[in-house]
N, C-alpha and C positions, 0 to 999 in steps of 0.2 A: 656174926663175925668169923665162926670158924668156918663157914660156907665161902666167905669172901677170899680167906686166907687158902682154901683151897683150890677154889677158881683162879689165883693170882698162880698158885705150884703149875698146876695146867698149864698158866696161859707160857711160864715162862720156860716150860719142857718144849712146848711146841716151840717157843721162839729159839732155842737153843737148836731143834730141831730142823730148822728153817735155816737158820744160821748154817749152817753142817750142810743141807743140798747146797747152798748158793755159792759157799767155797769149794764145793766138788764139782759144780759144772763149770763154777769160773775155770776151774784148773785142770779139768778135764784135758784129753789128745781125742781127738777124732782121727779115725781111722779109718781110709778110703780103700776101695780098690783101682783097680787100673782106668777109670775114667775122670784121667789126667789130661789138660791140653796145656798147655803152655803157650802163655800171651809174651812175653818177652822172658830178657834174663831176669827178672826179680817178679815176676805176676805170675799165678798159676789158678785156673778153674777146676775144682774139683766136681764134680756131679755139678756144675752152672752154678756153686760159690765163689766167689773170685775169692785170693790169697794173696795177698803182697808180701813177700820177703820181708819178715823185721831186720832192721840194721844197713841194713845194703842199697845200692843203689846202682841199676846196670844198667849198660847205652839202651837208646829208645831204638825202635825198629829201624827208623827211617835215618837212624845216626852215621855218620862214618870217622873213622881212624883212618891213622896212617901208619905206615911201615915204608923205610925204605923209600920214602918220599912219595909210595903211592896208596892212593887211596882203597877202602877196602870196609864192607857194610860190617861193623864191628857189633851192630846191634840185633843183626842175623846170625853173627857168630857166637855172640853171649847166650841167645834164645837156643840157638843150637845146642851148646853145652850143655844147658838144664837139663834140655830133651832128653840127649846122653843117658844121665843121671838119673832120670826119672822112668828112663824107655822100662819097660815092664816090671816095676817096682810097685809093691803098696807104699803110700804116702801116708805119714804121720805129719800133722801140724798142732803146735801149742798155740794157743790165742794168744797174743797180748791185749788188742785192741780193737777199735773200728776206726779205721779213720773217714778224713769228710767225703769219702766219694765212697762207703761204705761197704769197701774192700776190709775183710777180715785181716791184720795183722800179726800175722805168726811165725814160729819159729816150725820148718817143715824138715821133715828128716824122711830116708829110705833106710829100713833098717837100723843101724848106730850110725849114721852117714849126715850129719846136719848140713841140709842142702844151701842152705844162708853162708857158713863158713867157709863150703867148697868153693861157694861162686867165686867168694873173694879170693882166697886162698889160690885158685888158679888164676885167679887174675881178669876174671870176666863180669867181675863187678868189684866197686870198691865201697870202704865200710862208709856207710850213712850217719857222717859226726854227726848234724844236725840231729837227731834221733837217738846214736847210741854210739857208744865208744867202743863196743865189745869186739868189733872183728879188725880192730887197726893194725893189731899184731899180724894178722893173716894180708891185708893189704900191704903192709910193708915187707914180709916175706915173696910176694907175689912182685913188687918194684924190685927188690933187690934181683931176683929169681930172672927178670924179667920175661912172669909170664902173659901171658893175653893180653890184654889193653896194654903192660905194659911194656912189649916188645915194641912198641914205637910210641905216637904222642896223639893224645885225644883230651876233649875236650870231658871236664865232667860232667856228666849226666844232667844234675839238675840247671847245669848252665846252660848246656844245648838245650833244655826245655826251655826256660826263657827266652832264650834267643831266636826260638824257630817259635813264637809263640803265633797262633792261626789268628 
């Protein structure tokens, strides 16, 4: 019996200990060097992991806005920005997820600089309600501000997806 009652202390130091890695890599930041590419404004490949921006939601490549009643590829200009941002930086991202095209979903920052809030915040992506509420405050600063997408009038994101669907 007291054999048993000690194999049970074991089993349940280990499971305790188990516990404790699995919360630590869940929560873990990985931490990249400069082999960044940028797929649009909200997708980024780090060493050939894709990364999707949690929260946000920025025009597709092949998207366009308007300004001024002319036309102009808004989704070249979002991807640009990132570039920006990211041009000779180490990349920090936090996981949240995976979602079903098994792009990792995270929250990516350069330095103190959380690259998800920037997007929006200037205006070159807007906050992804379907997903998260967190950067509404930063998209409505960037409408009033009128900056990027919102210097003129564009379509959202995931509705031009639908609508241009192949």
């Amino acid at each position: 019996m007291k054999k048993i009652i000690s194999n049970l202390k074991i089993y349940r130091i280990y499971l305790y200990l188990l516990i404790i890695v699995i919360v630590y890599f869940y929560n873990v930041n990985f931490t990249y060097a400069n082999k960044v590419r940028v797929v649009d404004g909200d997708t980024i490949h780090i060493n050939n992991i894709k990364y999707r921006l949690h929260g946000i939601d920025a025009p597709e490549i092949k998207q366009n806005c308007e300004v001024n009643q002319q036309k102009y590829n808004c989704g070249i200009k979002s991807k640009n920005f990132l570039e920006s941002l990211v041009e000779n930086k180490e990349i920090t991202c936090k996981q949240k997820n995976i979602d079903k095209y098994k792009r990792i979903i995270a929250t990516c920052y350069t330095d103190e600089l959380n690259l998800n809030k920037e997007m929006v915040k200037s205006g070159w992506a807007i906050a992804y309600r379907y997903y998260s509420k967190k950067y509404i405050n930063d998209e409505l600063f960037a409408q009033k501000n009128k900056l990027g997408l919102w210097e003129g009038s564009f379509l959202e994101p995931r509705k031009w997806r639908k609508k241009n669907k192949k």
